[in-house]
Structure formats: C-alpha cells, structure tokens
C-alpha positions in Angstrom: 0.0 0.0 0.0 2.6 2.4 0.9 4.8 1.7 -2.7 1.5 2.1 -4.6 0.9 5.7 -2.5 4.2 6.7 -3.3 3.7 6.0 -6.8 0.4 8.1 -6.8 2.0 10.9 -5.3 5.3 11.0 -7.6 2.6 10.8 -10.1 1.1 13.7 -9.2 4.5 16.0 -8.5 5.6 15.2 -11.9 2.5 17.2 -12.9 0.6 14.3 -14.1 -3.0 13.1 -13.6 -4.1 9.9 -12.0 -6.0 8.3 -15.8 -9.8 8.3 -14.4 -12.3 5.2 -15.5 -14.1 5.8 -18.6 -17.9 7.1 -18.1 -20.4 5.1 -18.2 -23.2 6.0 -20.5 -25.4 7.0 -17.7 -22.6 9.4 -17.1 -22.6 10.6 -20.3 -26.0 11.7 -20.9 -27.6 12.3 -17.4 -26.0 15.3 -15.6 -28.8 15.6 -13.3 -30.2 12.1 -12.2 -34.4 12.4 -11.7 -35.6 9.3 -11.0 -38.2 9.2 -13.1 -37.2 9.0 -16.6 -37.4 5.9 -18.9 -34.5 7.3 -20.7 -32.2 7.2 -17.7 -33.3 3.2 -16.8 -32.6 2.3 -20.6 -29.1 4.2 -20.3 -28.6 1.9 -16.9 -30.1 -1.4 -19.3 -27.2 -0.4 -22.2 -24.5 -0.1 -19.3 -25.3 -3.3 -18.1 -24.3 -4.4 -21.1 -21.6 -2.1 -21.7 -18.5 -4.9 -21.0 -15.6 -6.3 -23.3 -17.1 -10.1 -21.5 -20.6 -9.3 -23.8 -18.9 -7.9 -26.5 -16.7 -10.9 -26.7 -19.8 -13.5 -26.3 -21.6 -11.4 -28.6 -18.3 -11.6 -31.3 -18.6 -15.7 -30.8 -22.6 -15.5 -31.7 -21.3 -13.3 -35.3 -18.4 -16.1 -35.4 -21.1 -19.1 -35.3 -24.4 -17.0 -37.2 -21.3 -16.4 -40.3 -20.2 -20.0 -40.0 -22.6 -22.6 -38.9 -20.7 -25.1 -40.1 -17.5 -24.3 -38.5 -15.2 -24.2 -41.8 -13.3 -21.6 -39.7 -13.1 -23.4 -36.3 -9.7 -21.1 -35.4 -12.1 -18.2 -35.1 -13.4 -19.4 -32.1 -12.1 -19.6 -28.8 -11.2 -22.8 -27.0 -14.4 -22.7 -24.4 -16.6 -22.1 -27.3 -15.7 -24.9 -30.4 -18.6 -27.6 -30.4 -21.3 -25.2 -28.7 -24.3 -24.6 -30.1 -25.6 -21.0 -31.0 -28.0 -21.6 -28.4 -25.5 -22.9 -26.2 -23.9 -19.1 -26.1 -26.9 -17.8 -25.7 -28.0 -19.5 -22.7 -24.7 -18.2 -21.5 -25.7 -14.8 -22.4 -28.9 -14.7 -20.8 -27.5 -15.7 -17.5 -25.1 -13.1 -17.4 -27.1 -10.3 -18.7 -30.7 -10.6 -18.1 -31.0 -8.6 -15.6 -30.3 -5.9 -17.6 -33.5 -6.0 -18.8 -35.1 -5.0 -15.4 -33.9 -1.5 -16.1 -36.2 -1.8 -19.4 -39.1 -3.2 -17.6 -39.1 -0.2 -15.0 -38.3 2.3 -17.8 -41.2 1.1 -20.0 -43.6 2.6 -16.9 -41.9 5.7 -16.8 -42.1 8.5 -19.4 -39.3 8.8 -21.6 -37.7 12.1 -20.6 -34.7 12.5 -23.0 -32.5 15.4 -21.9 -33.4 18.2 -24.7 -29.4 18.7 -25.7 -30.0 14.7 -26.8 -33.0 14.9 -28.9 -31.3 16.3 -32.1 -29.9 13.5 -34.6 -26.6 12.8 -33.6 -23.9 11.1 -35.2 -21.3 8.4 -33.2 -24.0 8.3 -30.2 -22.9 5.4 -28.4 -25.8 4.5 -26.6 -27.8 4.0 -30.0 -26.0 0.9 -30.4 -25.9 -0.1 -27.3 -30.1 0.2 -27.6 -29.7 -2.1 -30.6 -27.6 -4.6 -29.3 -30.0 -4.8 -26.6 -32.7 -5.5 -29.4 -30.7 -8.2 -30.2 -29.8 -9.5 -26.7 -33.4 -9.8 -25.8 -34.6 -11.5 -28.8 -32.1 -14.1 -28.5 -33.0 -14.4 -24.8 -36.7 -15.0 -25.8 -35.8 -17.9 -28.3 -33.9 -19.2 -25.2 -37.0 -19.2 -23.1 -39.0 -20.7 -26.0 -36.2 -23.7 -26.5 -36.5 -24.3 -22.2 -39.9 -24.5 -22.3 -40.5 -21.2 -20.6 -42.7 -19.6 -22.8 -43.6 -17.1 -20.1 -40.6 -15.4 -19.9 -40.3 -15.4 -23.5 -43.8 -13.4 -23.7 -42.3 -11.3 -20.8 -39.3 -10.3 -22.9 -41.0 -9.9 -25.9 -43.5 -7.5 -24.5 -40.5 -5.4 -23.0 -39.0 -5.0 -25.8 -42.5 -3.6 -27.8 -43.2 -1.3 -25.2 -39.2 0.0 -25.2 -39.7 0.4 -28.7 -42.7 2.1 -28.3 -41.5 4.6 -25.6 -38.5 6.0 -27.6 -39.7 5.6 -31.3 -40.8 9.2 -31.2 -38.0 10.8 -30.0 -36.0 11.2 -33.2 -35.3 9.5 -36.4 -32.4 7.7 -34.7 -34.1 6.4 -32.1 -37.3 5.7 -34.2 -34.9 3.5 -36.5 -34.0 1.6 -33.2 -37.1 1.4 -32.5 -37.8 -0.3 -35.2 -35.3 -2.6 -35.3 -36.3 -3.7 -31.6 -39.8 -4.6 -33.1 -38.2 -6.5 -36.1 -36.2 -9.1 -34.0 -39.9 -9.4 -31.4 -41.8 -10.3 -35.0 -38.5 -12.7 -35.7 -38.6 -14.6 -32.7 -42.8 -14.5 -32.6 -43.0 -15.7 -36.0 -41.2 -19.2 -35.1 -42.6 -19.7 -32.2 -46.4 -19.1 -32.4 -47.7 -22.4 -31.7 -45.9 -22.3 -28.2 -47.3 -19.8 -26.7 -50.3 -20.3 -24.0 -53.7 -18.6 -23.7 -52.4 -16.7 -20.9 -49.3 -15.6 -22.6 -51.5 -14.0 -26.1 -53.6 -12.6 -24.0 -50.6 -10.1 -22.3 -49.1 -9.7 -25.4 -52.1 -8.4 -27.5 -53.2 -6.4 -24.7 -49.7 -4.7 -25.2 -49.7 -4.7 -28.8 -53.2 -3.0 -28.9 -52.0 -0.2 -26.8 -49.5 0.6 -29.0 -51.6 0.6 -31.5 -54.1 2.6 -30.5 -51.8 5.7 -30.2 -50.8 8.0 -33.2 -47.7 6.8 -35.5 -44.5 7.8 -33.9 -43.6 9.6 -37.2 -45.8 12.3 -36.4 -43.4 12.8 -33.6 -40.2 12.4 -35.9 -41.5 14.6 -38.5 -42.5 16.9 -36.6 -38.7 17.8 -34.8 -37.5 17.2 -38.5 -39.6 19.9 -40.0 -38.1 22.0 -36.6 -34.3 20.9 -38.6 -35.7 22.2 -41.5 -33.0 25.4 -41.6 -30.6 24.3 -40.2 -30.2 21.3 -42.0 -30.3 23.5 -45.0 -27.1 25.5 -43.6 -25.5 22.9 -43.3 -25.8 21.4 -47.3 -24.9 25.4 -48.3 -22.0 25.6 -46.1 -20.9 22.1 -47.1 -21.3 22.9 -50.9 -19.5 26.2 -50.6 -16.6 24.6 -49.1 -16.8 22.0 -52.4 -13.2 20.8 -53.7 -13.4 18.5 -56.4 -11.9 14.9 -55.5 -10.6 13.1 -58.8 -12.1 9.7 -57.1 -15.2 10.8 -58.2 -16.8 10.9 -61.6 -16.2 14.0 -63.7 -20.3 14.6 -64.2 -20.7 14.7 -59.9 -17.9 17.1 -59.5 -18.8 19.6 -62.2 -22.2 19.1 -61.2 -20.9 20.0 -57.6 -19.3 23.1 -58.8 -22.2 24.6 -61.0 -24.1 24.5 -57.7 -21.3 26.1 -55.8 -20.5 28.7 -58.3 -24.6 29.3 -58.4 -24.4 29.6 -55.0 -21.6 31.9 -54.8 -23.1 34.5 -57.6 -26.3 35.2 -55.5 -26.8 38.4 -53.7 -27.3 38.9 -50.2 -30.8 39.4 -51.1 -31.2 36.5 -53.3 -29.9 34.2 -51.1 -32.3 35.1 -48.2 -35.2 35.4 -50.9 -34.7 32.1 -52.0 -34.1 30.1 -48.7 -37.2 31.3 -47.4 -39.3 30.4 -50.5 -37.2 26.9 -50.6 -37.7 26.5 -46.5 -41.2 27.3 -46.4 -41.9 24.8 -49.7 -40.1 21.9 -47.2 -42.7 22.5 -44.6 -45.1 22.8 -46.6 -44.6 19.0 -47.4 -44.1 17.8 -44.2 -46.7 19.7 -42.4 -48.7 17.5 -45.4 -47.6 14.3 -44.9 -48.0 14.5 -41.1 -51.6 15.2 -41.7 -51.7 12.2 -44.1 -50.0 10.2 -41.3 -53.1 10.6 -39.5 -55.2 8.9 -41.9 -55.7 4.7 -42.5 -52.2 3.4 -44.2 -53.8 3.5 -48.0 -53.8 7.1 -47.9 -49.9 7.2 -47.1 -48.2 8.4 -49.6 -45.7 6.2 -51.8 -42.9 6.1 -54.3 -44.3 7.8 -58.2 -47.2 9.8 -56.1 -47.3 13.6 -57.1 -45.6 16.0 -55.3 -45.6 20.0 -55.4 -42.5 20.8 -57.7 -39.7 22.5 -55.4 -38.9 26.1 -56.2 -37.2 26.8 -59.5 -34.0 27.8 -57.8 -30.7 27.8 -56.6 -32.0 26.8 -53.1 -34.6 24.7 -54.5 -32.2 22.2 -56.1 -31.3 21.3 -52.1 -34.8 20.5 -50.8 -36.2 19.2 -54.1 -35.6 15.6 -52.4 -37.3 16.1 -49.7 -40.5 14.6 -50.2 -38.0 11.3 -51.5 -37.0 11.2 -47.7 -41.0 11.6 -46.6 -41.9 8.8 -48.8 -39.1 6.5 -47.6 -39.7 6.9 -44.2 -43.8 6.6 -44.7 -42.5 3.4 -46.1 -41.0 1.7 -43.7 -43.9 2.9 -41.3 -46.7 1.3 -43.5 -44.6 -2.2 -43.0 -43.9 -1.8 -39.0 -47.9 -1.1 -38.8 -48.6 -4.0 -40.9 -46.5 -6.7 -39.0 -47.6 -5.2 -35.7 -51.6 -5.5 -36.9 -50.6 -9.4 -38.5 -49.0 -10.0 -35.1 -52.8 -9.2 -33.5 -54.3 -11.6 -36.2 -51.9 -14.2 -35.5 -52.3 -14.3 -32.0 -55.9 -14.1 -32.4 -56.1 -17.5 -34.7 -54.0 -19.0 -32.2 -56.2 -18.5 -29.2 -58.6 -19.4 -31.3 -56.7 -22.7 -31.8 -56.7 -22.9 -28.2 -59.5 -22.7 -27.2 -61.3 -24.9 -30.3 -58.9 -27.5 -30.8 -58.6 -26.3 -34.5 -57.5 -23.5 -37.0 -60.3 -21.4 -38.3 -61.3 -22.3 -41.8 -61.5 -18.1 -42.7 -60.8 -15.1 -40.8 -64.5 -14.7 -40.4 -64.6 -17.1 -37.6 -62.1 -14.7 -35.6 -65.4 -12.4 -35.3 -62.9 -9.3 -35.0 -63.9 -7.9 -38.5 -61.8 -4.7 -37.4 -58.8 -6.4 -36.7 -58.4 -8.3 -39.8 -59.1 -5.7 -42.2 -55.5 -4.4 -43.9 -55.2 -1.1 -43.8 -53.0 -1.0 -47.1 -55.6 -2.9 -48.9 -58.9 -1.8 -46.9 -59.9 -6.1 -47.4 -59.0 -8.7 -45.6 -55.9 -9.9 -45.0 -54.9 -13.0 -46.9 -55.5 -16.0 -45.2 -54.6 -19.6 -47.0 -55.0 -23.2 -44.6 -53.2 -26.1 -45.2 -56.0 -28.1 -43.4 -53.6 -31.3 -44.2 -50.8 -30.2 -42.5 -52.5 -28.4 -39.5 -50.3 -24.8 -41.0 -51.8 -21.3 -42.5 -50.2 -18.3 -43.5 -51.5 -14.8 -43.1 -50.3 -11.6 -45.2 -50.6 -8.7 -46.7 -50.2 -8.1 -50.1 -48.9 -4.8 -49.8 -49.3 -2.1 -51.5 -48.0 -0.2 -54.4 -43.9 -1.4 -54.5 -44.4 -2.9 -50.6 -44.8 -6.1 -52.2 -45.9 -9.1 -49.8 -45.6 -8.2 -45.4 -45.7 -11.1 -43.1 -43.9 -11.7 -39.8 -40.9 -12.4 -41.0 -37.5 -10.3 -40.8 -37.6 -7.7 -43.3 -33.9 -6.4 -44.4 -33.6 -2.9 -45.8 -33.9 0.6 -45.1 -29.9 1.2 -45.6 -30.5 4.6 -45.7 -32.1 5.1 -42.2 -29.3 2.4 -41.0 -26.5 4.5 -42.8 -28.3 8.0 -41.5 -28.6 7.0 -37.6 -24.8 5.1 -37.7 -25.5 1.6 -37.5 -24.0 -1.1 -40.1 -26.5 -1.5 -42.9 -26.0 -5.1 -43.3 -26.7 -6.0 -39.6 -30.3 -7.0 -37.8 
C-alpha cells in the first residue's frame, strides 16, 4: 500500500493526472439524475451491457451466425468450439438478463430524454448499445422458448415492444431503433407461435393493442424534423460552398458539384435570403402535409411515383427538391412496422382461437374481429390460406404499391435510415 501511494504521489509531482475510468453512458447523458425517466433506466439497461465479457460472447454468436458449419473453427475460442448457437446464448442470458429489469421499469416511466440529446446525432454510443439490446433480448426470448418457458419469453418480448414504443418518437435515430427492436420481437414470434399459452397471447395483444391505439411515432419524428428544416439547409450550403473536387469521383458529380457552388456563390445577399425562405417554407409545406396524411388509414400514405408540389425553381430549391423522396421512404418503412404489428394481433388471435377450439379457423370470419383483420394498405382482408392437411396457415398482406408481400418475418432494408442513424446496414 505504501509503494503504490508513493507511486500516486510521484505521479502527481511530476504534474501528471491519475487516468480516471471511462464514463459510463449514464454518465454521459444524465447530468442531473431524476428518478423518473425511462431514458435514464434504458441508459442503466445499455450499461449493463456495456463490458468487453458481452462484446466478446456477442463476437462468438457473429463467429457461429457467419459459420454454422464451422469451416473456420480457429475463429473461435477454446471454451466455445462444439457449442451450439444456443449454447452461447443461454450463457448470455444468465449473465445479462437482468439488464432488462432497467427496461421493464423504464417502459412505466415516461421517456424524458434530456433536450441537448433529442437532435440526430452522429457516433452516439448508446444508439448501439439500444440495438444490441434489441438483439440480446430476442435471442433471450428464443432461449426461453427452447427451455420451455414460454412465459418469460412473452415477458421479454412484451418489454422489448413497449421499449420500442416509448423512444420511437423521439427522433429518427431512435425511431430506427425502435424499429429494429420490433423487427427481432416479429422474428422470434414468427417461429414460435404455436408455443405460446392462452395466458401468454392474451398479455401480449393487450400490449400490442396499446401501442396501436396511439398516433404513428412519425408524427413525432416529422415533426422535430420539420423543426431541422434550416438548419439542415445550412448545413448542405456551407458544405457545398466549401466543395473541392476529388478526382475519385466521376467527372459529371464534381462539375455538377461546382455549377451549384458557383450558383451559390453568384447570388446576392438578397437572393440568397429570398430564396431560402421560398425553398424553406416549400419543405414545410410538405411535411406539415404528410403529417396530416400520417393521421389517416395506411392507404392514404403516400408512396414512391405519387405527385408532389415541384420545389422552387432555384438555386436553393435544387437542395430541398428531395425532400418529399425522404418523406416517402420513411412513410414506407412505417406502413410495414404497422402492418407486422396488426398481422402480429391476427396471429395471435387465430392462435387463441386454436386454443380454445382445438382447430385453425377455416376463414378469418370465424375470428369475429372484423376490425382487426381488415388491412389497412388494402382496406380487405388480410390474406389468409389453410393447409388443413398439414395443421399450417399463413396470413399476409399483399402490400401495396412497391411494398410487395408483409408477413412476420424479418424484413432487411432501409440502408439509408441504417447508414443515416450510424449503424452497419448489413446487420439486424
């Protein structure tokens, strides 16, 4: 003790500072602590997991998901060659589960996010911590399903809906997230229907309806974007003004790239704050309209080849003129969340009826829930086909416009969201 003091202190007289621990990400984000914030209890959840032992369990699940049939056996540590993907897992869920607590007392909370933390960021670190904990719990739920706990699987699942739920409308990057945490809940549902109990689809619909029953968390997004409206706009001027060509790229980008600049650079005072407000005002415009439209059933929404307003005929136009792309995309991927979380309600609704009549209903009609089966892309029916033989159905939408087919199953796109909010486009 008294060699390590002395070490401290010559430390110190040689003008030096003791190196402190890293923050945590509660420390990060939350200067003032309140108790009573969802935000701060996910924060603790993502800390939990915060630790080189989960990344490196974590890095053995990629090594096994990449190479199920171990052609690459040196990749993988000693303790982990011949285990199982769910072998890891279970390993996983012991050590970490109770990280989840921290999401199931956040989910009664409201969400709180400090304000300096609502605006888009890039590099936040707690984003993909959030994700990974996506990912954490639906592998925990498949767990729970393989021990014949299908409890705690519904438990989990449900968590991880209402999680999503609770910080979808914060921003685009959480909304993403958000997303993403309802993608691997569908996953994990979508093989394991049959095993849940009465009891168990009862909790989870009652959940699912809730979430339901509020407004589309892209009101919520849209309506801080339209709020980065300006400033986003400031930032594509500066960054065009400051344009250098880069012989990487093609010759038609970078003397496209320099028109614009040079346009830009020609304008008056005057002209320039003539036309920003006549391009800014056309961008709200837009998005005031589609969160009106967001309001409406999903058949309304717009899509990809519906009219739009053209953008202003001018310098400034050229860097909104996209915008209602983005609005489009992002009504998109909204109209498929809706969808799976509505054809999660009809699936658990034909199961309990299974349940309780020893059979699968021969049509949707027998589900007397004439509401809940309607699609609201289509404004019919879902589609509904029984393989009486085989004791197996599948139920669907068949989309709308380029959505093409939307079932349960894990959908993989949306790049540009991915690519926008930081995350690696090519993971779950």
């Amino acid at each position: 003790m008294i060699v390590v003091a002395l070490a401290v202190f010559m430390c110190h007289q040689d003008g030096q500072k003791v190196k402190e621990p890293p923050k945590t990400l509660f420390e990060t984000c939350i200067k003032v602590p309140t108790g009573n914030s969802a935000f701060e209890d996910y924060l603790r959840a993502a800390d939990a997991i915060n630790t080189d032992e989960f990344d490196a369990l974590s890095n053995v699940v990629t090594d096994i998901q990449m190479n199920p049939y171990r052609e690459l056996p040196g990749r993988l540590p000693d303790w982990a060659r011949g285990k199982s993907l769910l072998d890891v897992d279970r390993i996983r869920t012991r050590k970490f589960e109770s990280a989840f607590k921290w999401i199931e007392d956040g989910n009664r909370k409201p969400l709180n996010i400090p304000p300096e933390l609502l605006l888009p960021q890039e590099g936040e670190p707690w984003i993909d911590r959030f994700r990974n904990l996506a990912r954490l719990s639906g592998a925990m739920a498949r767990v729970h399903f393989a021990d014949s706990d299908p409890s705690g699987a519904t438990t989990l699942i449900i968590d991880n809906l209402l999680f999503a739920s609770n910080i979808r409308p914060a921003n685009a990057n959480y909304d993403f997230v958000g997303i993403n945490c309802e993608r691997h809940s569908f996953s994990v549902l979508n093989s394991n229907l049959t095993n849940l109990g009465e009891s168990d689809w009862e909790r989870l619909l009652e959940a699912v309806h809730g979430i339901l029953n509020e407004p589309t968390p892209m009101i919520s997004v849209l309506t801080l974007e339209k709020q980065q409206i300006v400033s986003d706009l400031h930032t594509s001027i500066q960054t065009c003004l400051e344009f250098q060509p880069d012989p990487r790229e093609p010759k038609e980008y970078n003397d496209q790239s320099l028109a614009v600049k040079n346009a830009l650079i020609a304008l008056s005072p005057t002209e320039r704050e003539s036309q920003e407000a006549e391009a800014v005002a056309w961008a709200i415009e837009q998005t005031e309209k589609t969160i009106e439209t967001l309001r409406l059933p999903e058949y309304k929404w717009p899509l990809p080849g519906d009219p739009w307003p053209p953008a202003p005929k001018t310098v400034y136009g050229k860097f909104v003129e996209l915008h209602p792309t983005d609005l489009v995309d992002d009504c998109r991927i909204e109209m498929r969340d809706r969808t799976q979380l509505r054809l999660l309600v009809v699936n658990g609704l034909i199961q309990l009826f299974r349940l309780r009549n020893g059979r699968l209903p021969l049509n949707l009609g027998e589900l007397s829930a004439p509401e809940a089966v309607k699609d609201q892309l289509t404004g019919k029916d879902y589609v509904y086909e029984l393989n009486g033989r085989l004791g197996q159905y599948q139920v669907y939408s068949p989309g709308r416009g380029d959505l093409g087919r939307i079932d349960m199953r894990w959908i993989r796109e949306y790049k540009n969201r991915k690519e926008e909010a930081g995350l690696d486009p090519d993971k779950p």
